[in-house]
C-alpha positions in Angstrom: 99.3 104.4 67.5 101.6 102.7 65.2 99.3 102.3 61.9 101.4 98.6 61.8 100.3 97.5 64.6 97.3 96.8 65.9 96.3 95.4 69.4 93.1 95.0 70.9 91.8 93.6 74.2 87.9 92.4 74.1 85.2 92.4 76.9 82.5 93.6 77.6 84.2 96.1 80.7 80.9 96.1 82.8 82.8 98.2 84.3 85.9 98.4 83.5 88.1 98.4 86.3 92.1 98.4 87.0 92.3 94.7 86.4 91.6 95.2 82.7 94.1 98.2 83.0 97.0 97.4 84.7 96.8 93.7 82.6 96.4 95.8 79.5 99.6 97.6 80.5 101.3 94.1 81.6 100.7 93.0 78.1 101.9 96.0 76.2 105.4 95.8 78.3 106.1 92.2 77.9 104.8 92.4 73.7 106.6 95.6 73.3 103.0 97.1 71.8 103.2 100.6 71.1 99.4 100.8 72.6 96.7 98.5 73.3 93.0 99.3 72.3 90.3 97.9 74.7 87.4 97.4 72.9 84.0 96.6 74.3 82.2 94.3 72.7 78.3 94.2 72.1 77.2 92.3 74.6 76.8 88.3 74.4 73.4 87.2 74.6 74.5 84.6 77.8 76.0 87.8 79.6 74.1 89.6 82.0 74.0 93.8 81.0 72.5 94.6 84.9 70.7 97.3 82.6 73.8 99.2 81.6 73.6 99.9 77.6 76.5 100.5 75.4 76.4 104.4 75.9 77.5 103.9 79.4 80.4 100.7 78.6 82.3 102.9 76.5 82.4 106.1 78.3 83.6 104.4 81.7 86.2 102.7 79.3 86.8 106.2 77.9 87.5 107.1 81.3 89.0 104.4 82.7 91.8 104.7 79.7 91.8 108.4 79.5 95.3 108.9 81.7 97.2 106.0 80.6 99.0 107.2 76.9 99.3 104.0 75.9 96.1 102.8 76.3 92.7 103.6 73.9 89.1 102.7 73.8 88.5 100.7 70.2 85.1 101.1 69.0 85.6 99.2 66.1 83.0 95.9 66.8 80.2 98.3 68.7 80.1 100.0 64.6 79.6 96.6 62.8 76.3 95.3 62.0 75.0 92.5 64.1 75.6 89.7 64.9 78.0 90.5 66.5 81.5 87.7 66.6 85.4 88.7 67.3 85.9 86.5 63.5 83.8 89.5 61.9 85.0 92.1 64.1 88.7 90.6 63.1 87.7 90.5 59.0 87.0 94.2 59.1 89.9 94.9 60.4 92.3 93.1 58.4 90.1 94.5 55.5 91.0 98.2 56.5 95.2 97.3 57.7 96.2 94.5 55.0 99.8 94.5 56.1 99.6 95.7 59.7 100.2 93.2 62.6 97.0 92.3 64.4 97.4 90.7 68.1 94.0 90.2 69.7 94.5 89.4 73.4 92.6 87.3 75.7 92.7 86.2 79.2 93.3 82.3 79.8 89.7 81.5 80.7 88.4 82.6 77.2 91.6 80.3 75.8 90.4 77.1 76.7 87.1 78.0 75.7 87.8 79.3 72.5 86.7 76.1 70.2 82.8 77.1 71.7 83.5 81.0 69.3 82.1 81.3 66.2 84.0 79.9 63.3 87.7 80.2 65.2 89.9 78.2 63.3 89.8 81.2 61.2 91.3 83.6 63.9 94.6 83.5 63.3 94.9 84.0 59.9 93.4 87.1 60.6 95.4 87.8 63.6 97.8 86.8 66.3 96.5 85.5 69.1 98.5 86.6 73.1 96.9 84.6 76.2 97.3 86.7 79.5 97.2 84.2 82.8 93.7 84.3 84.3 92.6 82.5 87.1 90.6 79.7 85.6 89.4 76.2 86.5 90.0 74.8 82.9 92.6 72.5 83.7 92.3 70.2 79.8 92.5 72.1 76.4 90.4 70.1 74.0 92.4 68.5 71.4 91.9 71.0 68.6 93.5 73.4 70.7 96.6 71.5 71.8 96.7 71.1 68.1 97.4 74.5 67.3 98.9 75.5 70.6 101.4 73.3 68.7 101.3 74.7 65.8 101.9 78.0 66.4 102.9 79.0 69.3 106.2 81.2 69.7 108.4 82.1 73.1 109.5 85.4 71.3 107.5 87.9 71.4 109.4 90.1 68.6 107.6 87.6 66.1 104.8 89.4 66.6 105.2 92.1 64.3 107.6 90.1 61.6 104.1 88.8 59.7 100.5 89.8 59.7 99.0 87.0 61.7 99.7 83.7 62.4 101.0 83.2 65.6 100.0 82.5 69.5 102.3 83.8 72.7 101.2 83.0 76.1 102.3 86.5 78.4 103.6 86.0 81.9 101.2 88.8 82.8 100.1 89.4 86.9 97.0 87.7 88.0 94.3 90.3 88.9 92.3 88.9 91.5 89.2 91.0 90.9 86.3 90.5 88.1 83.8 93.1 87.1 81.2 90.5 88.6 82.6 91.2 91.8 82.5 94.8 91.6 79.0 95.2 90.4 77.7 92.7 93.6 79.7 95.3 95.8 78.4 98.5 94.0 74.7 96.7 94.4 75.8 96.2 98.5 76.7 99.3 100.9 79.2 101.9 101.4 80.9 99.1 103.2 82.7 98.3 99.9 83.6 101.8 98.9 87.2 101.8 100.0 87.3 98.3 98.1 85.8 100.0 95.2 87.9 103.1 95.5 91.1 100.5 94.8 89.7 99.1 91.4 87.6 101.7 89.7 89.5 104.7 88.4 87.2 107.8 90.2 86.1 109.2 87.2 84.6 105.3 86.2 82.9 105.1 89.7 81.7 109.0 89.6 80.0 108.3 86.4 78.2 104.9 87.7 77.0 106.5 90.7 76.3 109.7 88.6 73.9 107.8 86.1 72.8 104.8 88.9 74.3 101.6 87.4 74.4 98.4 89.3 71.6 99.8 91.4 
C-alpha cells in the first residue's frame, strides 16, 4: 500500500460478499487508488449481528479479499476503544499519516444519511469523502448536505491525492443488486439458494459460514 494514500471502505460485511468486492474494485479503477482497505466496523447498535461476532466478520473479509492484490482487510476501528464512530476511527488515522491522503468511501444510501453520524461536519477535514451509486430511495439531501456537496465537491478525481482531505467525488461505480441482508435470509432458507449463493460469496467466505453455522 502506498503509505500516502489511504483508502478505506466501511460496513459491517455481514458477510461480505462480491458486491462489496467488485464495487471496492470499481472504486479503486475509476480513483486510481493504489488499494482499498475494507474495514468492518464494530457493529451499530440499530444493526442486527444474527449472532455473528467480530471474530467471524473479519476472517470472511480476510477471505473474501485474500485473492484480489489490491484489496485488504483494515482493522483499524475494531482496535479503538468504544464507542465506536467513523469521526474517531478517522482522528486516529489522520493522527498516525499527517500528510497522507485519506478517502473514506461510502455507498449513496449512507450519503444522504450522513447529517444523522456523529459529529460529521468534521469528516472532511480529516478525510475525503467518494460516494459509490447505491440503490437508494433518498431522493432530497437535507440542506446541510447540498451545502457542502457544493462546497466541495470535485469532477477530477486526480485531486484526490493533491491535499490531505478536503474534498467529495461522486464515482460512476456499477450498481450491485445484492445486500448482505439478502444473503443471510437465503443462507437461513434451503439449498434452493445455493447456486444463488455460490454467485456472491467467494467459496472460502461461504465454507467458513457453513463451517462455523452462521445465519442458522
Amino acid at each position: 500500500m502506498d503509505a500516502s494514500v489511504i483508502c478505506l471502505l466501511g460496513g459491517t460485511f455481514n458477510p461480505p460478499h462480491e458486491g462489496h468486492v467488485k464495487a471496492a474494485l470499481d472504486v479503486a479503477c475509476e480513483i486510481h487508488a493504489p488499494s482499498v482497505g475494507l474495514m468492518p466496523c464494530r457493529m451499530p447498535p440499530h444493526k442486527e449481528t444474527e449472532g455473528v461476532c467480530e471474530k467471524h466478520r473479519v476472517e470472511m473479509t480476510r477471505r473474501a479479499t485474500h485473492n484480489h492484490p489490491t484489496l485488504y482487510t483494515e482493522l483499524a476501528e475494531l482496535a479503538l476503544d468504544e464507542p465506536s464512530y467513523t469521526v474517531k476511527t478517522l482522528q486516529h488515522l489522520r493522527k498516525e499519516n499527517a500528510q497522507s491522503s485519506i478517502i473514506f468511501v461510502m455507498g449513496e444510501d449512507s450519503w444522504h444519511s450522513l447529517t444523522s453520524w456523529f459529529n460529521w461536519q468534521q469528516l472532511l477535514d480529516l478525510a475525503h469523502i467518494v460516494v459509490m451509486r447505491r440503490q437508494t430511495t433518498e431522493k432530497k439531501l437535507a440542506p446541510a448536505l447540498v451545502k457542502i456537496k457544493s462546497d466541495h465537491k470535485i469532477c477530477d478525481p486526480a485531486k484526490l491525492y493533491q491535499q490531505p482531505a478536503g474534498f467529495i467525488y461522486f464515482a460512476e461505480t456499477q450498481l450491485q443488486p445484492i445486500s448482505s441482508s439478502q444473503l443471510r435470509a437465503a443462507l437461513r432458507q434451503s439449498s434452493s439458494h445455493s447456486s444463488w449463493l455460490d454467485d456472491w460469496l467467494h467459496p472460502s467466505v461461504l465454507h467458513y459460514i457453513r463451517e462455523n453455522r452462521l445465519y442458522v
